[in-house]
Every structure is written in C-alpha cells, then in structure tokens.
CHARMM internal coordinates of N, CA and C (Angstrom, degrees):
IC EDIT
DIST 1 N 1 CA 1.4379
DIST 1 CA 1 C 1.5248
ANGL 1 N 1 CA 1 C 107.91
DIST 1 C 2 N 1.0076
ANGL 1 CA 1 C 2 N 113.83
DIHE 1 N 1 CA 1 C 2 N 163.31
DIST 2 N 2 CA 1.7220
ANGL 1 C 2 N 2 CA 117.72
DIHE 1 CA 1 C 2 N 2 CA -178.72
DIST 2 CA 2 C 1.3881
ANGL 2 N 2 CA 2 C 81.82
DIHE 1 C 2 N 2 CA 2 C -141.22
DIST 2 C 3 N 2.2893
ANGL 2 CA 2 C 3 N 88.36
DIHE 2 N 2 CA 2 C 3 N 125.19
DIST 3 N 3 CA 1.5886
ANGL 2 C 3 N 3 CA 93.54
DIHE 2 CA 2 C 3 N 3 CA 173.20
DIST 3 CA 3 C 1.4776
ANGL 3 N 3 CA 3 C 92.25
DIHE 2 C 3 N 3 CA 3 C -103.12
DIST 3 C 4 N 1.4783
ANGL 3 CA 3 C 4 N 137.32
DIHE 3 N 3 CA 3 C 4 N -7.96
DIST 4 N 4 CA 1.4796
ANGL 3 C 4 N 4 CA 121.55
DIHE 3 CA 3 C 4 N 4 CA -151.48
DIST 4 CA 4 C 1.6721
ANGL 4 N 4 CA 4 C 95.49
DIHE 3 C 4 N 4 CA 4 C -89.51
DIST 4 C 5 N 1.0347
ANGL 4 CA 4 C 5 N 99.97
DIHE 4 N 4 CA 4 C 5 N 127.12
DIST 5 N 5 CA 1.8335
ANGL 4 C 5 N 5 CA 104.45
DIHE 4 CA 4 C 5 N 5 CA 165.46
DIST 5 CA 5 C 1.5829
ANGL 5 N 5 CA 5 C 104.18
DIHE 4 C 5 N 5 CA 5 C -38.33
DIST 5 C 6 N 1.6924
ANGL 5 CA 5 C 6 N 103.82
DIHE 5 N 5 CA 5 C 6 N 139.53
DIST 6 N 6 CA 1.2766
ANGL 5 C 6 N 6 CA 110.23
DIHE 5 CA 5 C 6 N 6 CA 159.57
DIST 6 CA 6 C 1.6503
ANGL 6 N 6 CA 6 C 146.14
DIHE 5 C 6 N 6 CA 6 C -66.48
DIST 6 C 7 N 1.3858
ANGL 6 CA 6 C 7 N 117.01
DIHE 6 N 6 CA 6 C 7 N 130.95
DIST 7 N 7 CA 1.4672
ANGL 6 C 7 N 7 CA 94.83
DIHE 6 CA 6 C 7 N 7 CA -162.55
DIST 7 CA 7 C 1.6373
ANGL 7 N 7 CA 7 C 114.92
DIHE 6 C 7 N 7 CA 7 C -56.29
DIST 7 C 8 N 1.6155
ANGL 7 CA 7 C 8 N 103.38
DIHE 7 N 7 CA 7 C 8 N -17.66
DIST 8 N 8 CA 1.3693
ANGL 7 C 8 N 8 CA 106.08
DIHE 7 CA 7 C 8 N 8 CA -175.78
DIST 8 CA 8 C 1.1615
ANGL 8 N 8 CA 8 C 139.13
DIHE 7 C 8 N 8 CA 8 C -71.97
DIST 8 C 9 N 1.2176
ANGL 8 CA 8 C 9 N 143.04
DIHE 8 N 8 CA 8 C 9 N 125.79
DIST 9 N 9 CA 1.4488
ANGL 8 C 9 N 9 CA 140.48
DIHE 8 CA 8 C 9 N 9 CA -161.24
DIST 9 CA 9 C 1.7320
ANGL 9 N 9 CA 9 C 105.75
DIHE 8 C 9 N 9 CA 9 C -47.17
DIST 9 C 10 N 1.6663
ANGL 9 CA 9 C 10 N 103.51
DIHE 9 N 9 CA 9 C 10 N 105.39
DIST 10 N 10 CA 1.7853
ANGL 9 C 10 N 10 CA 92.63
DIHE 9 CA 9 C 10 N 10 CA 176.78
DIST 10 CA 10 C 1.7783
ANGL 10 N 10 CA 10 C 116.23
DIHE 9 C 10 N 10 CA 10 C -107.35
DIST 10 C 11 N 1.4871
ANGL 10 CA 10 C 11 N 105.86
DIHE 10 N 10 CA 10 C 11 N 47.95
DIST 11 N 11 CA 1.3978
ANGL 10 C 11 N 11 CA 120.99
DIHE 10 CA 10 C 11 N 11 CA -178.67
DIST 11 CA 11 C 1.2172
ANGL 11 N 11 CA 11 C 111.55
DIHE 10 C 11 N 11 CA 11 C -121.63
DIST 11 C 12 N 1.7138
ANGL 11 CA 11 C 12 N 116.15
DIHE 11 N 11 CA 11 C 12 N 42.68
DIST 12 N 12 CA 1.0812
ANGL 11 C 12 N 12 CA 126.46
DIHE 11 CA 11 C 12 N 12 CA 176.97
DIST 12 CA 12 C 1.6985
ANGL 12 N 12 CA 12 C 104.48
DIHE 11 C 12 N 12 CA 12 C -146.20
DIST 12 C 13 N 1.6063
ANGL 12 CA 12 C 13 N 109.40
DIHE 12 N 12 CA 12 C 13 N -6.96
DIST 13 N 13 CA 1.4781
ANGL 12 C 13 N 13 CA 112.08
DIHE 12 CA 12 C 13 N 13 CA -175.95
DIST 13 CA 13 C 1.4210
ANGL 13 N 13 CA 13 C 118.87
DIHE 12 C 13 N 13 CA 13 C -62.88
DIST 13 C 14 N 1.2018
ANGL 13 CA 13 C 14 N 121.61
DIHE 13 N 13 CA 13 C 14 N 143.69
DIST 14 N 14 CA 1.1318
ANGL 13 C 14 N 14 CA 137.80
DIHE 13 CA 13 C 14 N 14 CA 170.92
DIST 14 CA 14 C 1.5691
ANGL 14 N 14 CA 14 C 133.73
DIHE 13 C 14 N 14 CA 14 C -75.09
DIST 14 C 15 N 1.1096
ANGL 14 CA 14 C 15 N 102.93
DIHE 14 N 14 CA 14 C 15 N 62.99
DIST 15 N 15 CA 1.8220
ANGL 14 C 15 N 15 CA 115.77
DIHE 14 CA 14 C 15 N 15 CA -178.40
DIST 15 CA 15 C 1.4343
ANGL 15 N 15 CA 15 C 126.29
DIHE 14 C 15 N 15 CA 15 C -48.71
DIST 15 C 16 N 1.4058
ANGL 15 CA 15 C 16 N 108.16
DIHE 15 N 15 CA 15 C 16 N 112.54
DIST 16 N 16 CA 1.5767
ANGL 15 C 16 N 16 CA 95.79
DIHE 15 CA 15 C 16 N 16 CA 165.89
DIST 16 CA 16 C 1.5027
ANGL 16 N 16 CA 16 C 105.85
DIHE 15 C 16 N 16 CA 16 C -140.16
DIST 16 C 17 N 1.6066
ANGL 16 CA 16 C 17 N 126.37
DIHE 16 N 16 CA 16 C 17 N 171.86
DIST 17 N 17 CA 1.1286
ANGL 16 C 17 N 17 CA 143.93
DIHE 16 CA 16 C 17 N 17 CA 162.79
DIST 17 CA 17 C 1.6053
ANGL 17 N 17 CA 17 C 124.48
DIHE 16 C 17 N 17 CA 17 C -82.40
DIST 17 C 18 N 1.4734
ANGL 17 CA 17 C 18 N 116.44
DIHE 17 N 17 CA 17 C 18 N 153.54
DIST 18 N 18 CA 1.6705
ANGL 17 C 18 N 18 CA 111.67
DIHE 17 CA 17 C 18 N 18 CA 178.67
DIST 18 CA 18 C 1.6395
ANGL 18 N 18 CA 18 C 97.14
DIHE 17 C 18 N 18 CA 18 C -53.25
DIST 18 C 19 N 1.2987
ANGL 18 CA 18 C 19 N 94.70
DIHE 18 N 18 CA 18 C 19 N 158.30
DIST 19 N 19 CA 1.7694
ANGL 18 C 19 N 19 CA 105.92
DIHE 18 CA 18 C 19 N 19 CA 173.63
DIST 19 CA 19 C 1.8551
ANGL 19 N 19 CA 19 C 83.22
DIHE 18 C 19 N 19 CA 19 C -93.84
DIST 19 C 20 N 1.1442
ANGL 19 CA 19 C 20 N 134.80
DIHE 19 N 19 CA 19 C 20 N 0.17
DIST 20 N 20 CA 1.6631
ANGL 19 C 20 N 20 CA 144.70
DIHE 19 CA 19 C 20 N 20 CA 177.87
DIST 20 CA 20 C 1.8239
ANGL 20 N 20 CA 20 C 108.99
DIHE 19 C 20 N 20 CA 20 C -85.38
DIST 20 C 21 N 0.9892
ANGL 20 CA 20 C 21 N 112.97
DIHE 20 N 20 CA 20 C 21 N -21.49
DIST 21 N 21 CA 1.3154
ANGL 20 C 21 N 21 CA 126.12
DIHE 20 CA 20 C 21 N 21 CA -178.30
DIST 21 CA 21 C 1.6202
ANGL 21 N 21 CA 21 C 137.12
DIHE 20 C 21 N 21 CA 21 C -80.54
DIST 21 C 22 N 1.4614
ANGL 21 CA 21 C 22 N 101.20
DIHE 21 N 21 CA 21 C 22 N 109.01
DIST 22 N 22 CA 1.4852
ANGL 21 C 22 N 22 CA 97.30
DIHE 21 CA 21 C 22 N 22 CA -139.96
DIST 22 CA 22 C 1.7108
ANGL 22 N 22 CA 22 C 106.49
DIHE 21 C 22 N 22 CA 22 C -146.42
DIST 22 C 23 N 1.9569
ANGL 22 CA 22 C 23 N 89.35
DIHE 22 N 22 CA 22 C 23 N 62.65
DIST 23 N 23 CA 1.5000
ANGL 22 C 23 N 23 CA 111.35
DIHE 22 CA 22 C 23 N 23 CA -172.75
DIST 23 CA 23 C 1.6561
ANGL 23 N 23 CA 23 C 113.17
DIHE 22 C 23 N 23 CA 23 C -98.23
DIST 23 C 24 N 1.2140
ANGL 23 CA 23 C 24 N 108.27
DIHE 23 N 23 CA 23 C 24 N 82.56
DIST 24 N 24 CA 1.7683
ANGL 23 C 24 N 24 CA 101.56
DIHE 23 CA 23 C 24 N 24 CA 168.69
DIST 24 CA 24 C 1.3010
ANGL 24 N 24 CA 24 C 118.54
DIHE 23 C 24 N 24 CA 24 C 13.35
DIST 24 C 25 N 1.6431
ANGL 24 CA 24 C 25 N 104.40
DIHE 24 N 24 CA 24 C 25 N -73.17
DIST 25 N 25 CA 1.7789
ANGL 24 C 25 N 25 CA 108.54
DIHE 24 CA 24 C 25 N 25 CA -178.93
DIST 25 CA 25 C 1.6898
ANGL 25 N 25 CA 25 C 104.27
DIHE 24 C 25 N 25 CA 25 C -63.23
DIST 25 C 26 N 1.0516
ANGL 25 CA 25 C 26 N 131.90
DIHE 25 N 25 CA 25 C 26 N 5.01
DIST 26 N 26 CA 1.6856
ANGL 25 C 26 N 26 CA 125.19
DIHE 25 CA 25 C 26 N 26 CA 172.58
DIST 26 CA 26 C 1.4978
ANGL 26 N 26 CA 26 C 102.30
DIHE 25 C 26 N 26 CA 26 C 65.89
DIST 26 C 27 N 1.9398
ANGL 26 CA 26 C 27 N 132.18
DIHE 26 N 26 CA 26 C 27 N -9.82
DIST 27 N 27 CA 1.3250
ANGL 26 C 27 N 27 CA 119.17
DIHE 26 CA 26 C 27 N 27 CA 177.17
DIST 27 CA 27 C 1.4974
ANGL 27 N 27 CA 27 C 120.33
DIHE 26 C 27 N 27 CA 27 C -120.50
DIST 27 C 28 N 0.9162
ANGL 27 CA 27 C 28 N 90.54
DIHE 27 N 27 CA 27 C 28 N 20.85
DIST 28 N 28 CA 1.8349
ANGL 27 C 28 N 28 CA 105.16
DIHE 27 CA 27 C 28 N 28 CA -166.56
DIST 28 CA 28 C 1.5945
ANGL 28 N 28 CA 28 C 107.42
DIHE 27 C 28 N 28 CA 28 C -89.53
DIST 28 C 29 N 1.6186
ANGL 28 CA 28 C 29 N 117.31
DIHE 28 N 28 CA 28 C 29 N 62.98
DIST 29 N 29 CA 1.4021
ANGL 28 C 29 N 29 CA 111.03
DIHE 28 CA 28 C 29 N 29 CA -162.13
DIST 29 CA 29 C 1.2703
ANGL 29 N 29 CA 29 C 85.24
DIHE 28 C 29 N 29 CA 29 C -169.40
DIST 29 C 30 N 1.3071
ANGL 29 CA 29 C 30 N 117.71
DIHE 29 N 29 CA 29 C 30 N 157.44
DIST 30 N 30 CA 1.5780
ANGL 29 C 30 N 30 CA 134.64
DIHE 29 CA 29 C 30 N 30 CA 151.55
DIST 30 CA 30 C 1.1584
ANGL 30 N 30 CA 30 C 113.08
DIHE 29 C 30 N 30 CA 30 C -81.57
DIST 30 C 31 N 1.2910
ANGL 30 CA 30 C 31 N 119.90
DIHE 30 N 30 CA 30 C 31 N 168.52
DIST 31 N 31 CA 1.1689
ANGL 30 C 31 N 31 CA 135.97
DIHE 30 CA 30 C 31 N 31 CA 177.50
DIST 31 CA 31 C 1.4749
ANGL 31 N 31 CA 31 C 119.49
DIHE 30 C 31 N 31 CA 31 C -136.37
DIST 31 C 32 N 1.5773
ANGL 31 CA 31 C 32 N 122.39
DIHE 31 N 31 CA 31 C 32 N 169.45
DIST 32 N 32 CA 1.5831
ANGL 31 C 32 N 32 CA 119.97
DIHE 31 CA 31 C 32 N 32 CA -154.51
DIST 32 CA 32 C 1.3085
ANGL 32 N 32 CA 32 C 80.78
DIHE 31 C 32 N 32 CA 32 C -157.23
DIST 32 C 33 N 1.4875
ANGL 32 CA 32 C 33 N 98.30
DIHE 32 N 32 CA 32 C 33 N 143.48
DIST 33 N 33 CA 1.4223
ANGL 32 C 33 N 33 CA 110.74
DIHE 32 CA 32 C 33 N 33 CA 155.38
DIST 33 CA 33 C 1.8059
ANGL 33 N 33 CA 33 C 104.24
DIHE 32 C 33 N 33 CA 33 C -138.65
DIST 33 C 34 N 1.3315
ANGL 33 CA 33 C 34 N 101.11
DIHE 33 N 33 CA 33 C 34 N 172.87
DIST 34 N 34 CA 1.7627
ANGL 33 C 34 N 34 CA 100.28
DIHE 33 CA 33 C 34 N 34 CA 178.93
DIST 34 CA 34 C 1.2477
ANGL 34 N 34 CA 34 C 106.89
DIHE 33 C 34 N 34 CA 34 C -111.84
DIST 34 C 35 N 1.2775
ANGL 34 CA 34 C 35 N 126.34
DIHE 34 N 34 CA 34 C 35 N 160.17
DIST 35 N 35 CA 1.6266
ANGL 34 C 35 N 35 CA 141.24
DIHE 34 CA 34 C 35 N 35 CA 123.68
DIST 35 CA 35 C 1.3295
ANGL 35 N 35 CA 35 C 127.64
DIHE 34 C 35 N 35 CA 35 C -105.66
DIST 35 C 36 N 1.2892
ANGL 35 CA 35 C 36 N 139.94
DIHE 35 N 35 CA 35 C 36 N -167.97
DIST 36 N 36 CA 1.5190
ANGL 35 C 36 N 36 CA 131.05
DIHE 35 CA 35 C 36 N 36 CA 164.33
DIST 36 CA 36 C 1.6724
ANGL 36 N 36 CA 36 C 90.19
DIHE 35 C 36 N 36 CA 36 C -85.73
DIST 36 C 37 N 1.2203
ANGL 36 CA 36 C 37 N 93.48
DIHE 36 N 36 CA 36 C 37 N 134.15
DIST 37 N 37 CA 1.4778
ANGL 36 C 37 N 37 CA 118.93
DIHE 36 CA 36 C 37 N 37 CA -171.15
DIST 37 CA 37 C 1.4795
ANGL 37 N 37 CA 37 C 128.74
DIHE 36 C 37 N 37 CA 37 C 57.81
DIST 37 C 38 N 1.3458
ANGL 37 CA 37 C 38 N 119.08
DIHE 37 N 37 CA 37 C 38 N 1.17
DIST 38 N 38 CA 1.4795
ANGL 37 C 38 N 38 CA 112.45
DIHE 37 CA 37 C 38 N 38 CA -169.22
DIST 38 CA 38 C 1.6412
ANGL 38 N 38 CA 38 C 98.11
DIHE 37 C 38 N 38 CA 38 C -135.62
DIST 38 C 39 N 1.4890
ANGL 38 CA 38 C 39 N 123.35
DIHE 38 N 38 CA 38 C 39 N 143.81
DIST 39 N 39 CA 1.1279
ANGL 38 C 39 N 39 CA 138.84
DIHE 38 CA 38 C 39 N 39 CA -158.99
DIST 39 CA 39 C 1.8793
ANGL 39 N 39 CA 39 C 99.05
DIHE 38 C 39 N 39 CA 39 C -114.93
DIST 39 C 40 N 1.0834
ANGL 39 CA 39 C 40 N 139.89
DIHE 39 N 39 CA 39 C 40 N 76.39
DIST 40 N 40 CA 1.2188
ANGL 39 C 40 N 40 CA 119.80
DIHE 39 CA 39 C 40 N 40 CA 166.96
DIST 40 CA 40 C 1.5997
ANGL 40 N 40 CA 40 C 143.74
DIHE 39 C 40 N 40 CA 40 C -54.56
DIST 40 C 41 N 1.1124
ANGL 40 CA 40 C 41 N 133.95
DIHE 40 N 40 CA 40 C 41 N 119.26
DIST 41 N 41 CA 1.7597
ANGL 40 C 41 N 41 CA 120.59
DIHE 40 CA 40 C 41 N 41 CA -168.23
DIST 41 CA 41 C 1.8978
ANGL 41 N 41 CA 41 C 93.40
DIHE 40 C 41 N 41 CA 41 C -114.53
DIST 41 C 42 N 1.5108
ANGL 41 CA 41 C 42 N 85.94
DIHE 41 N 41 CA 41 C 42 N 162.07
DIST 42 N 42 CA 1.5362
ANGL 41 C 42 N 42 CA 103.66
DIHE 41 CA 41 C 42 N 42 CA 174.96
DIST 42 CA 42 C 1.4265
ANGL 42 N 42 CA 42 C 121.08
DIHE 41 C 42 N 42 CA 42 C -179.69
DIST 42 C 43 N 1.3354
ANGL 42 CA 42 C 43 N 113.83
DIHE 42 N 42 CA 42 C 43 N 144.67
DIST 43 N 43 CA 1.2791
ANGL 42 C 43 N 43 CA 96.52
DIHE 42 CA 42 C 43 N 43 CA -165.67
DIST 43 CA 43 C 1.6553
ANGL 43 N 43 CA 43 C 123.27
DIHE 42 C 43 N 43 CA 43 C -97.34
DIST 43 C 44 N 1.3675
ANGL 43 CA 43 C 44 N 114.85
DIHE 43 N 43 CA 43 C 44 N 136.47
DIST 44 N 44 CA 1.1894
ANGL 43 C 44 N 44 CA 117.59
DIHE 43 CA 43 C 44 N 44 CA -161.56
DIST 44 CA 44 C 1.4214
ANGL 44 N 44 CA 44 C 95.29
DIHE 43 C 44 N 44 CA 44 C -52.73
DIST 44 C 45 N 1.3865
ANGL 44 CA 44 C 45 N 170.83
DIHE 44 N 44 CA 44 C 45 N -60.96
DIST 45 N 45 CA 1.2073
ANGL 44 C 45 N 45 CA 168.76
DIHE 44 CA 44 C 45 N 45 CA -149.47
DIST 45 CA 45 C 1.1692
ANGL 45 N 45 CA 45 C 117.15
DIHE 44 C 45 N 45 CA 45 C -61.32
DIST 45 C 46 N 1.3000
ANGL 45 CA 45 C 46 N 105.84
DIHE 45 N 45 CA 45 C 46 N -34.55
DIST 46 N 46 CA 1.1841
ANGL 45 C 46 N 46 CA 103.01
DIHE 45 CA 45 C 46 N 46 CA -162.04
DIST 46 CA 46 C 1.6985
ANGL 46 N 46 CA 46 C 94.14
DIHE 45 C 46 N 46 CA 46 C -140.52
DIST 46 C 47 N 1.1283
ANGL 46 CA 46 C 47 N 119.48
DIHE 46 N 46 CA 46 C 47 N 94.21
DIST 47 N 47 CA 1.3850
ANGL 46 C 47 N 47 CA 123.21
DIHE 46 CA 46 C 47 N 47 CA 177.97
DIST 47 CA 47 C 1.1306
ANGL 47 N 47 CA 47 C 136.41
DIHE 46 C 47 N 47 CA 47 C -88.89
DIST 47 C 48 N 1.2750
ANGL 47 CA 47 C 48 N 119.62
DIHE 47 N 47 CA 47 C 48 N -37.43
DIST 48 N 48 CA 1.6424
ANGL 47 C 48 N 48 CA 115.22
DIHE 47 CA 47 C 48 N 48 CA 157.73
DIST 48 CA 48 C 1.5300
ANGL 48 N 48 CA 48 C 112.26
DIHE 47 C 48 N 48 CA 48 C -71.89
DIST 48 C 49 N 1.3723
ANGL 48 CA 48 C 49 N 119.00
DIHE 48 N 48 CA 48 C 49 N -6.98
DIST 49 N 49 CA 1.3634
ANGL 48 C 49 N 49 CA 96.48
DIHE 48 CA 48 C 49 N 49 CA 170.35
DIST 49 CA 49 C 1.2985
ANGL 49 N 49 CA 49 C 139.33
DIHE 48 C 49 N 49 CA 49 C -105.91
DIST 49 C 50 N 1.5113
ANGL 49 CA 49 C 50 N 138.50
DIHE 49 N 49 CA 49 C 50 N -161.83
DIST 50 N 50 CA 1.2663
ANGL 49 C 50 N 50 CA 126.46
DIHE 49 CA 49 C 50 N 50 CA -144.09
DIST 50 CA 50 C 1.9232
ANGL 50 N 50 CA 50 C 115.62
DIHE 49 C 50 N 50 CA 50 C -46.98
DIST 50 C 51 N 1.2750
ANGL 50 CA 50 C 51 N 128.05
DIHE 50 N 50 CA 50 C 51 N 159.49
DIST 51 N 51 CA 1.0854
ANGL 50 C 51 N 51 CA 138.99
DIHE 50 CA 50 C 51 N 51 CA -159.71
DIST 51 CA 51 C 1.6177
ANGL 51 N 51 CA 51 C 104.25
DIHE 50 C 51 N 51 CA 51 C -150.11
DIST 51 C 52 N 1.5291
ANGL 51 CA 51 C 52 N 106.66
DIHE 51 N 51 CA 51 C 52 N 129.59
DIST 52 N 52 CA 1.9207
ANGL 51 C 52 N 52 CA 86.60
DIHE 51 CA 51 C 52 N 52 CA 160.76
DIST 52 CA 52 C 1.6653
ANGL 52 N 52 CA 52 C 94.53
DIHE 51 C 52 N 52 CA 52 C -160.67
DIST 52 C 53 N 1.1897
ANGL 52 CA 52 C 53 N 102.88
DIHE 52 N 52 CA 52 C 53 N 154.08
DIST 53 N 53 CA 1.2114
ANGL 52 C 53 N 53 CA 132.22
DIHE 52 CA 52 C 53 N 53 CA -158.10
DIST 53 CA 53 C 1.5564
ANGL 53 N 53 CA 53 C 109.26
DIHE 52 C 53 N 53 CA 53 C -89.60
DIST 53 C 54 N 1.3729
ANGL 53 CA 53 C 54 N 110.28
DIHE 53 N 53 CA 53 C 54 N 170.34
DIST 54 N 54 CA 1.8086
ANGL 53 C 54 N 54 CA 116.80
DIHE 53 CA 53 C 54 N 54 CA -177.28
DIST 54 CA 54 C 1.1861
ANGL 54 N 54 CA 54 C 123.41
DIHE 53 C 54 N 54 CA 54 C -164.54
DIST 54 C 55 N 1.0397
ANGL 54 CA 54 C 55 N 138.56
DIHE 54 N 54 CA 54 C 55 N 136.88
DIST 55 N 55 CA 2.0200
ANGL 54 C 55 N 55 CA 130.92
DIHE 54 CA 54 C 55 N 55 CA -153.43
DIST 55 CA 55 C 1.8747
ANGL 55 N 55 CA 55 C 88.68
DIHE 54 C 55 N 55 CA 55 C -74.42
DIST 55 C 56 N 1.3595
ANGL 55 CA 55 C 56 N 95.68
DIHE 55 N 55 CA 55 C 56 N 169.33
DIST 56 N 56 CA 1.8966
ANGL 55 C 56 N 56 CA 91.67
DIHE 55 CA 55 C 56 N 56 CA -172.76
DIST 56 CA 56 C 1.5953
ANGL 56 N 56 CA 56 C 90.98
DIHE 55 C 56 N 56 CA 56 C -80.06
DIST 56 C 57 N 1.3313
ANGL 56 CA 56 C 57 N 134.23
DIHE 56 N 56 CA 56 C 57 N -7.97
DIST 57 N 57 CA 1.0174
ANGL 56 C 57 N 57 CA 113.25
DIHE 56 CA 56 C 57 N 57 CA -158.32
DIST 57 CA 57 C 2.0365
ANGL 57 N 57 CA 57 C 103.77
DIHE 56 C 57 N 57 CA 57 C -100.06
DIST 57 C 58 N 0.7112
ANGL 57 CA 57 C 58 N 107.20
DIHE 57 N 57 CA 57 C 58 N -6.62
DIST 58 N 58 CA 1.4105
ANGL 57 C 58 N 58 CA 137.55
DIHE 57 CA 57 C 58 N 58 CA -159.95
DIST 58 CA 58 C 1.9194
ANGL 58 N 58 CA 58 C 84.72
DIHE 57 C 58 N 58 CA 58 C -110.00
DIST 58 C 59 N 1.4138
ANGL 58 CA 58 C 59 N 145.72
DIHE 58 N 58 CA 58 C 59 N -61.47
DIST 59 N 59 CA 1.3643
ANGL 58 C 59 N 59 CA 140.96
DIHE 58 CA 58 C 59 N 59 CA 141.24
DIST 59 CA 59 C 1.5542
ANGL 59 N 59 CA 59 C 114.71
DIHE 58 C 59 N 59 CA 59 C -25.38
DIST 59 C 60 N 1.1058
ANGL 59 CA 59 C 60 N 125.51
DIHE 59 N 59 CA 59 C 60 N -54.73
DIST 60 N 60 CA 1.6401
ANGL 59 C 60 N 60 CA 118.80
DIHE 59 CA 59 C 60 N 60 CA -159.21
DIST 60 CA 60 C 1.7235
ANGL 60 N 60 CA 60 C 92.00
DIHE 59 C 60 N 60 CA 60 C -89.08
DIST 60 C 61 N 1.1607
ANGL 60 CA 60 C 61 N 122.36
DIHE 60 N 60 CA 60 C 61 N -40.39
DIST 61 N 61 CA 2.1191
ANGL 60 C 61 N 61 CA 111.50
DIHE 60 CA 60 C 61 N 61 CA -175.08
DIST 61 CA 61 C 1.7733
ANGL 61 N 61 CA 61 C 74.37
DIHE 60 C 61 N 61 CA 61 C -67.05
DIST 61 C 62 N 1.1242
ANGL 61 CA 61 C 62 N 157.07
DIHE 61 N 61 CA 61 C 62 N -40.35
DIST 62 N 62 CA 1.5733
ANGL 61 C 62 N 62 CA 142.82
DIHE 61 CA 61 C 62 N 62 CA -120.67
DIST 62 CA 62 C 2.2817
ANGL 62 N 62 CA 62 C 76.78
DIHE 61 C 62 N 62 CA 62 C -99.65
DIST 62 C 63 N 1.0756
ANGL 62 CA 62 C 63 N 107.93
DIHE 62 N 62 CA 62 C 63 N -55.35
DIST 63 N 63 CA 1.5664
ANGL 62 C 63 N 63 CA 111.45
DIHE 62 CA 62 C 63 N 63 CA -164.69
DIST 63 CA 63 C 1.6189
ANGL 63 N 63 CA 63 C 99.54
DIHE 62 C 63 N 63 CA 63 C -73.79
DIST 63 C 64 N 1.3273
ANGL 63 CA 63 C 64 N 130.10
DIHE 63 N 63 CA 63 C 64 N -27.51
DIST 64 N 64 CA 1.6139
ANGL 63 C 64 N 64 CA 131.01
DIHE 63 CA 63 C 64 N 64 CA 171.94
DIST 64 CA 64 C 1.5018
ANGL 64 N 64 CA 64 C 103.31
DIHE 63 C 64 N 64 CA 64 C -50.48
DIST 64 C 65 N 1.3452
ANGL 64 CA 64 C 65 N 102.32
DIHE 64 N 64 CA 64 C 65 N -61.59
DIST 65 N 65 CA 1.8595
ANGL 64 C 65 N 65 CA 124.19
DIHE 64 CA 64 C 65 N 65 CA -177.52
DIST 65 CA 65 C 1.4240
ANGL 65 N 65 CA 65 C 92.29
DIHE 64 C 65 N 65 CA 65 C -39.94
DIST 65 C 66 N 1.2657
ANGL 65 CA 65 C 66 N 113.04
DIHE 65 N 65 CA 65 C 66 N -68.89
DIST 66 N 66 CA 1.5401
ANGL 65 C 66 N 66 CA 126.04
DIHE 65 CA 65 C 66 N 66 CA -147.04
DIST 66 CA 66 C 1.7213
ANGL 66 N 66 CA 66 C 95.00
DIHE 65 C 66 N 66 CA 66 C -68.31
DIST 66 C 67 N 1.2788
ANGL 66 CA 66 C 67 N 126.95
DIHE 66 N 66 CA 66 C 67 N -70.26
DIST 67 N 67 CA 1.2707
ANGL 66 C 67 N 67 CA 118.66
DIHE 66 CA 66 C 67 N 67 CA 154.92
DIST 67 CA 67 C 1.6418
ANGL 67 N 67 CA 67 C 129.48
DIHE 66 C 67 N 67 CA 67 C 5.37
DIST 67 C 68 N 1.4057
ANGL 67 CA 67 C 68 N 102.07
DIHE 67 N 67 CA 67 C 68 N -54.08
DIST 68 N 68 CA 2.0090
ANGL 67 C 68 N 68 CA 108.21
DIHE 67 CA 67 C 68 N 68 CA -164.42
DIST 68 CA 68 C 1.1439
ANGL 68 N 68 CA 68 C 91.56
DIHE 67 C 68 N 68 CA 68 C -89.62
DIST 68 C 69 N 1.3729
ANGL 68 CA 68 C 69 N 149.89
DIHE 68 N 68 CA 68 C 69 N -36.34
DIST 69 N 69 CA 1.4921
ANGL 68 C 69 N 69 CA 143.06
DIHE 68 CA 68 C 69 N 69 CA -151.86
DIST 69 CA 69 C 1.1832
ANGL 69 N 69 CA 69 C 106.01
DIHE 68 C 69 N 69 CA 69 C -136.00
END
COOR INIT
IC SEED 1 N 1 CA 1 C
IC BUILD
C-alpha cells in the first residue's frame, strides 16, 4: 500500500462508483480512480477527506479476494 500522498497532482483524477452499487442514499460507496500504476480509493461520503492509494496490482489480488467472498 502507499500511505504517502502522491507527488503528483491528484486534482485532475477521474472518480467513479461500482456500476454494482446500489445504496438508496446514491453515496454509500467508495470510489476509485486510476493512474498508470496507482489505484486511488475514497469514500463517497466523505470526499475531501482522507484518501490513500495502492499499486494496481495490489487493487486487482484486493478485487479477486473481494470477488470469492
């Protein structure tokens, strides 16, 4: 996992929700955005706040997991 903020400007990421997501209140979900190599999460509720990042590869074993159970 990478907790240190990126040096890279991330006020240009591209946020979206699961097309799986299926919360009455419409915010009850995290959210992901990409870079080349880095997976961003955050939680839809709370959006300006804390955020931390994860290599994609370290994302895809994380969505396999999430997948079986």
């Amino acid at each position: 996992m990478i907790r240190k903020p990126s040096a890279r400007d991330t006020s240009e990421l591209k946020w979206f929700k699961s097309t799986y997501s299926d919360s009455s209140s419409g915010n009850d979900c995290v959210e992901v955005a990409t870079t080349p190599g880095t997976v961003h999460i955050r939680d839809s509720k709370n959006v300006p706040g804390p955020r931390f990042a994860v290599t994609s590869a370290a994302w895809a074993d994380f969505v396999n997991f999430a997948s079986r159970n």
